[in-house]
C-alpha positions as CSV (number, residue, x, y, z in Angstrom):
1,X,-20.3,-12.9,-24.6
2,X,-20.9,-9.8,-23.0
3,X,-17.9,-7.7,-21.9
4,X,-18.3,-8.2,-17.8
5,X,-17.9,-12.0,-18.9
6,X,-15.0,-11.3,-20.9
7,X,-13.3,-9.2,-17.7
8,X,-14.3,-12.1,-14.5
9,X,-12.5,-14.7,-17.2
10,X,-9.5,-12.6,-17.8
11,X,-9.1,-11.7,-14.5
12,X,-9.7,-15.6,-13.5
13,X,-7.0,-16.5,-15.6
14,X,-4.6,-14.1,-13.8
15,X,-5.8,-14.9,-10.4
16,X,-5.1,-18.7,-11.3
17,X,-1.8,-18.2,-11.9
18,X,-0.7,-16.7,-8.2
19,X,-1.3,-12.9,-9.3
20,X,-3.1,-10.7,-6.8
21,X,-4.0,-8.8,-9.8
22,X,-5.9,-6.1,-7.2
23,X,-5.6,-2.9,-9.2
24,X,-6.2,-4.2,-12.8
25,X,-9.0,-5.9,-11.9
26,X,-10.6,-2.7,-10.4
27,X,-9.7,-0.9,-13.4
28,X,-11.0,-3.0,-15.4
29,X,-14.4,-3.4,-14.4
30,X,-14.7,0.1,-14.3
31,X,-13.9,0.4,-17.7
32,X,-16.6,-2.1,-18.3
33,X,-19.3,-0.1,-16.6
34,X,-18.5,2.8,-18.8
35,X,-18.2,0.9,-22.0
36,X,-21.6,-0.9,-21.3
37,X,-23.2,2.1,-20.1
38,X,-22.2,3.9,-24.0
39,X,-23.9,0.1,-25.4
40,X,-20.6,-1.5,-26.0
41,X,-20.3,-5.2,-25.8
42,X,-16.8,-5.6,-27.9
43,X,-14.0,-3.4,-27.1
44,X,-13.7,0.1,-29.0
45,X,-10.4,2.0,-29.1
46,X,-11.8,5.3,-28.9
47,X,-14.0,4.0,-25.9
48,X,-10.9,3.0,-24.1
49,X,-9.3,6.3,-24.8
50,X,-11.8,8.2,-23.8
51,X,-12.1,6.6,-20.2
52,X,-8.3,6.5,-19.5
53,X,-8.8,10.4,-20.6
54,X,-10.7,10.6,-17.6
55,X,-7.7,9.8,-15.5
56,X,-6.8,12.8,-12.9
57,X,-2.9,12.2,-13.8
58,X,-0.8,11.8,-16.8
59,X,0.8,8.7,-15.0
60,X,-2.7,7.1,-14.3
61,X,-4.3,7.7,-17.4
62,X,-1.0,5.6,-19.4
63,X,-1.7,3.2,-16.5
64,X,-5.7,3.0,-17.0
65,X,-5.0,2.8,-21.5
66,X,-1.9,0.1,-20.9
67,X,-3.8,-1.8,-18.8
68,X,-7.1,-1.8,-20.5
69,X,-4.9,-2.6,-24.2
70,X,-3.4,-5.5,-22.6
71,X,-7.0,-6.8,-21.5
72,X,-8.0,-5.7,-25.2
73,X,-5.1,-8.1,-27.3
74,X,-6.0,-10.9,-24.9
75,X,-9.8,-10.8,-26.3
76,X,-8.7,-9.8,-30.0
77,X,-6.5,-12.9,-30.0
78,X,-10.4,-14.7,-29.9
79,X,-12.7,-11.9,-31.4
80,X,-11.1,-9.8,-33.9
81,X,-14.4,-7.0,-33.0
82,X,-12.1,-6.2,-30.2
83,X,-10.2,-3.0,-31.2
84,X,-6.6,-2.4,-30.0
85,X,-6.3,1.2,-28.5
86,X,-2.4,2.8,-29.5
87,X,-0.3,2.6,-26.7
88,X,1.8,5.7,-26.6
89,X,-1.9,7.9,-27.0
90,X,-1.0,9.3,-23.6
91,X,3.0,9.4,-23.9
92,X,5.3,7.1,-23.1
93,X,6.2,6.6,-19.2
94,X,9.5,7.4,-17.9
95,X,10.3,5.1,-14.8
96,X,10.8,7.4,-11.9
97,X,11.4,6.1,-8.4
98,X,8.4,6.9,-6.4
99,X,10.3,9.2,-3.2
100,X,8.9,8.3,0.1
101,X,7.0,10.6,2.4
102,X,9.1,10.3,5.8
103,X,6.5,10.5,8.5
104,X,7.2,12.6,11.5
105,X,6.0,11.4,15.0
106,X,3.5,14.3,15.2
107,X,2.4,13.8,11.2
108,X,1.3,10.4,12.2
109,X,-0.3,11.2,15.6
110,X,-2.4,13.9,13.6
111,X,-3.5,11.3,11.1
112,X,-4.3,9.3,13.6
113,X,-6.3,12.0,15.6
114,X,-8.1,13.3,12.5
115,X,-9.9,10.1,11.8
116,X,-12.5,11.5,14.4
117,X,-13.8,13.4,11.1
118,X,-15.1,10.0,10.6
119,X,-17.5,9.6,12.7
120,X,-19.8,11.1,16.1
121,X,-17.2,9.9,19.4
122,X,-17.2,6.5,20.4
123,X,-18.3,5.3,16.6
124,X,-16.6,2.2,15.3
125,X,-15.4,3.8,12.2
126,X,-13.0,6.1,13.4
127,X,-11.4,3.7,16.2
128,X,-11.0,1.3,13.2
129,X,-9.0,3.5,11.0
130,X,-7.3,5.2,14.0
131,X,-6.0,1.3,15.3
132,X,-5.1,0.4,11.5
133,X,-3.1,3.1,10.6
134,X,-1.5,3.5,14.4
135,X,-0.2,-0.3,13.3
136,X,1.0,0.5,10.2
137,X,2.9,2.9,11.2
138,X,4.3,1.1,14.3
139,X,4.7,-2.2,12.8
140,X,6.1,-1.5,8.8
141,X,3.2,-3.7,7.4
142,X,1.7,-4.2,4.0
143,X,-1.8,-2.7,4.1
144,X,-2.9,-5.9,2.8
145,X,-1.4,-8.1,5.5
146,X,-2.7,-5.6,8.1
147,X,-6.3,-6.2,6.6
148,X,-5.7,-9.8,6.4
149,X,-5.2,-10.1,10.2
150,X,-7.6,-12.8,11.9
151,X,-7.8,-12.3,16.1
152,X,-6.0,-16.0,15.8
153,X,-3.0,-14.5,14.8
154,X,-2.0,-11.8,17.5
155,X,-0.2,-14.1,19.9
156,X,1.3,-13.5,23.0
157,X,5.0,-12.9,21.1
158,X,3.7,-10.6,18.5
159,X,1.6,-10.7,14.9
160,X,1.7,-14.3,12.9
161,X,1.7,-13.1,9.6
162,X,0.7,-15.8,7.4
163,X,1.1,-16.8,3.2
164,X,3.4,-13.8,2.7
165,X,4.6,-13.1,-0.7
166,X,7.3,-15.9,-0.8
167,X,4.9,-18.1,1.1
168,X,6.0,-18.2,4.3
169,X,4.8,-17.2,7.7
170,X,7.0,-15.2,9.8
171,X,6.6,-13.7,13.1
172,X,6.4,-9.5,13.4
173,X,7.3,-9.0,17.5
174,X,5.1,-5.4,18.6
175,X,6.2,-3.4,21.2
176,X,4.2,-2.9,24.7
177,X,2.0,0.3,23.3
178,X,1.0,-1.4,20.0
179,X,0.0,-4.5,21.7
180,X,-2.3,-2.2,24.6
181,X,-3.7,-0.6,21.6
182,X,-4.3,-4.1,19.8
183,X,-5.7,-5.5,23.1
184,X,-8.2,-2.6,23.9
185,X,-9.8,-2.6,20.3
186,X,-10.1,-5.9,20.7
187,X,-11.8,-5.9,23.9
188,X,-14.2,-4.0,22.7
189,X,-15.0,-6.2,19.3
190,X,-14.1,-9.4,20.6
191,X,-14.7,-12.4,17.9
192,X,-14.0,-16.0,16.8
193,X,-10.4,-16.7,16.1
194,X,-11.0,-16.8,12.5
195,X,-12.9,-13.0,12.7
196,X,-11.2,-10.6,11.3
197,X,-9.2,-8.1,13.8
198,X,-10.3,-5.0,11.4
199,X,-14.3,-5.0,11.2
200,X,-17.5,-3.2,12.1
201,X,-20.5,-4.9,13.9
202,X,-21.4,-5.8,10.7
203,X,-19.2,-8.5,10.6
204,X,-17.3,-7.2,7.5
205,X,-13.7,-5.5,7.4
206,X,-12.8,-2.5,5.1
207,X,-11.9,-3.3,1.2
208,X,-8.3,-1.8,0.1
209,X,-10.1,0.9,-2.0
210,X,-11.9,2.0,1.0
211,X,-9.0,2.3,3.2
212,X,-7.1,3.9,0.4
213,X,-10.0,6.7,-0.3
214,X,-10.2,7.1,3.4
215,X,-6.4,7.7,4.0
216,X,-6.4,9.9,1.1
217,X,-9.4,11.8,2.6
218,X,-7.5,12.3,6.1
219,X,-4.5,13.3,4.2
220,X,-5.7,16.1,2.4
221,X,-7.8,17.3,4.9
222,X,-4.7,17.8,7.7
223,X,-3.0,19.5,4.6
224,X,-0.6,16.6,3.7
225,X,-2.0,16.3,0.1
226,X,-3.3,19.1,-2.4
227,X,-6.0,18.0,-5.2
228,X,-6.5,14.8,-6.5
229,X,-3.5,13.9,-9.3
230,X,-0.8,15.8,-7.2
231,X,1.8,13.9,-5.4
232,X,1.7,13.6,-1.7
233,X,2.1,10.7,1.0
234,X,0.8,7.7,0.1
235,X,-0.3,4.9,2.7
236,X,2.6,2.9,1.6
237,X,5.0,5.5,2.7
238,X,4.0,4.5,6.8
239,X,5.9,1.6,5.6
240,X,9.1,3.4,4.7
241,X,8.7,5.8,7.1
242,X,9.1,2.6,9.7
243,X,12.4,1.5,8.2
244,X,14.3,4.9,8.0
245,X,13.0,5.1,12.0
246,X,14.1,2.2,12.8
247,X,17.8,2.7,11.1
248,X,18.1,5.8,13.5
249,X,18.2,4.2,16.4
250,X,21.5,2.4,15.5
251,X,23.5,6.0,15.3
252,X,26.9,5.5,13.9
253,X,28.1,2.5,14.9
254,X,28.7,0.3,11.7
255,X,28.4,-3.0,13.4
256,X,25.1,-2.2,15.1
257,X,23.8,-1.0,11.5
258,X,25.0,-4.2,9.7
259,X,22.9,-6.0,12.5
260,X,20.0,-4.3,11.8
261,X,19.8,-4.7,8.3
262,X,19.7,-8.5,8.8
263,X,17.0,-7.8,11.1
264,X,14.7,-5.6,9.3
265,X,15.3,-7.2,6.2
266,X,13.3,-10.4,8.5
267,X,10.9,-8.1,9.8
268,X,9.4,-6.8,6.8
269,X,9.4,-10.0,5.1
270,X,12.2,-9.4,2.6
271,X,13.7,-12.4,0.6
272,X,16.7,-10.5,0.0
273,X,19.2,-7.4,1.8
274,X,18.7,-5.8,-1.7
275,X,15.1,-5.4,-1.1
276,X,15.2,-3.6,2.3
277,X,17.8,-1.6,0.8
278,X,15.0,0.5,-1.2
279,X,13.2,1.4,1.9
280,X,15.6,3.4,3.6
281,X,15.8,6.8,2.5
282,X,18.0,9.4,3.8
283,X,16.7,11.7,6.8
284,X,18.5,14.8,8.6
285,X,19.2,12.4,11.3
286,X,20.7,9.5,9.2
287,X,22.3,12.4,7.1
288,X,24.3,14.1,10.0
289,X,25.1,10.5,11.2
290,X,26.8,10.1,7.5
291,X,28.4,13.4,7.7
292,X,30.1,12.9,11.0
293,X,31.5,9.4,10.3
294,X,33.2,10.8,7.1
295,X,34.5,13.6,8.8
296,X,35.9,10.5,11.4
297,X,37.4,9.0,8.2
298,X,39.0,12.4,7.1
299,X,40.4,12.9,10.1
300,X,41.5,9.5,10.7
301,X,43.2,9.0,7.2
302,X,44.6,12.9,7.9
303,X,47.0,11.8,11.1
């Protein structure tokens, strides 16, 4: 069996078992292409190393070999041709808590404005990536349940979000601007109810590695990112950035923040509090609003 066989099962497997398994798969049929392209139809450790090598990161390229050694003991278990790469070739990984870009109003409204790089004025590639990010970054979602968006589910209370991770639907109310701006792209690509909201004329939306590139191509090109392999905003971080907003607009009243944990923890589709709690992120706003309820409690506990 040749090794793109050996991937599409694998990846099945996974896939039959609830996983989105997204990334990996990607991953791994690249490493396919490269092993077949060198003749391979088993895999080769050095083959494996040599194409996580090619990894722009430290972090990635332990990603890529991890990922392509747990692929490799899965097929060894049936084919002992199949060579186990070493794990810690590349080091091993220290778990460090990714720190979220905070997104300022004007950082946003420039990503938004550069996506006319895309495209001549009035093209539909630009207005698509200018609506999908503005609602990202206006509504906290998951790229993925942005892109799964059907014209059936923007209703006249908000976005139906449906089969979330815990398999439930929930409903994500959008304020009066995001709802204009939903309204106007879609007066101007109109569909069936079960179209989806994101798409050219084709017919066809954009994949998650095409948004991704694209985001990371407007990033870097407004200055936000250096090279490929440095750190910088990810698309993810419109998500966080949406939380630590919204906790802002509660100032320093305890009860009001309580409140709107409950809420946003709903909102973003979080099982549990604990879950919301690693969105929010200190800013010089929330910081100053800390600061001066302490110095409240100094004062207080001083008299």
């Amino acid at each position: 069996m040749m090794l793109v066989e050996n991937v599409e099962r694998y990846v099945a497997l996974h896939r039959s078992f609830g996983y989105n398994f997204r990334t990996p798969t990607g991953l791994l049929r690249n490493f396919v292409a490269f092993a077949e392209a060198h003749g391979d139809n088993v895999v080769r450790a050095d083959r494996a190393i040599a194409w996580a090598s090619e990894a722009p990161s430290p972090a990635q390229r332990r990603n890529r070999l991890l990922t392509m050694r747990r692929f490799a003991l899965a097929m060894h278990a049936e084919d002992a041709r199949h060579e186990l790469p070493t794990g810690d070739v590349f080091g091993k990984a220290r778990h460090v808590r990714h720190r979220a870009h905070i997104w300022t109003a004007e950082e946003i409204a420039l990503l938004m404005d550069t996506t006319a790089l895309l495209g001549q004025p009035g093209a539909i590639r630009p207005l698509i990536y200018q609506t999908l990010f503005g609602l990202l970054a206006a509504t906290g979602l998951r790229i993925s349940k942005a892109l799964a968006l059907r014209v059936r589910n923007i209703g006249e209370d908000g976005l139906v979000i449906l089969a979330t991770k815990f398999r439930k639907n929930r409903l994500v109310p959008i304020h009066d601007s995001t709802r204009r701006a939903l309204d106007d792209w879609l007066l101007m690509h109109s569909g069936h109810p079960d179209a989806s909201v994101f798409r050219s004329n084709a017919g066809t939306g954009p994949a998650y590695s095409t948004v991704v590139a694209i985001f990371l191509q407007l990033t870097r090109a407004v200055g936000l990112r250096g090279a490929p392999g440095t750190p910088g905003p990810r698309i993810h971080d419109l998500r966080h950035s949406f939380a630590a907003r919204s906790l802002q607009q509660c100032g320093s009243d305890a009860a009001a923040v309580a409140r709107h944990i409950t809420g946003l923890r709903t909102y973003l589709g979080h099982a549990h509090v604990s879950d919301t709690f690693w969105y929010l992120q200190a800013t010089p706003t929330l910081m100053a609003g800390i600061a001066e309820a302490s110095e409240a409690l100094h004062q207080g506990d001083a008299s």
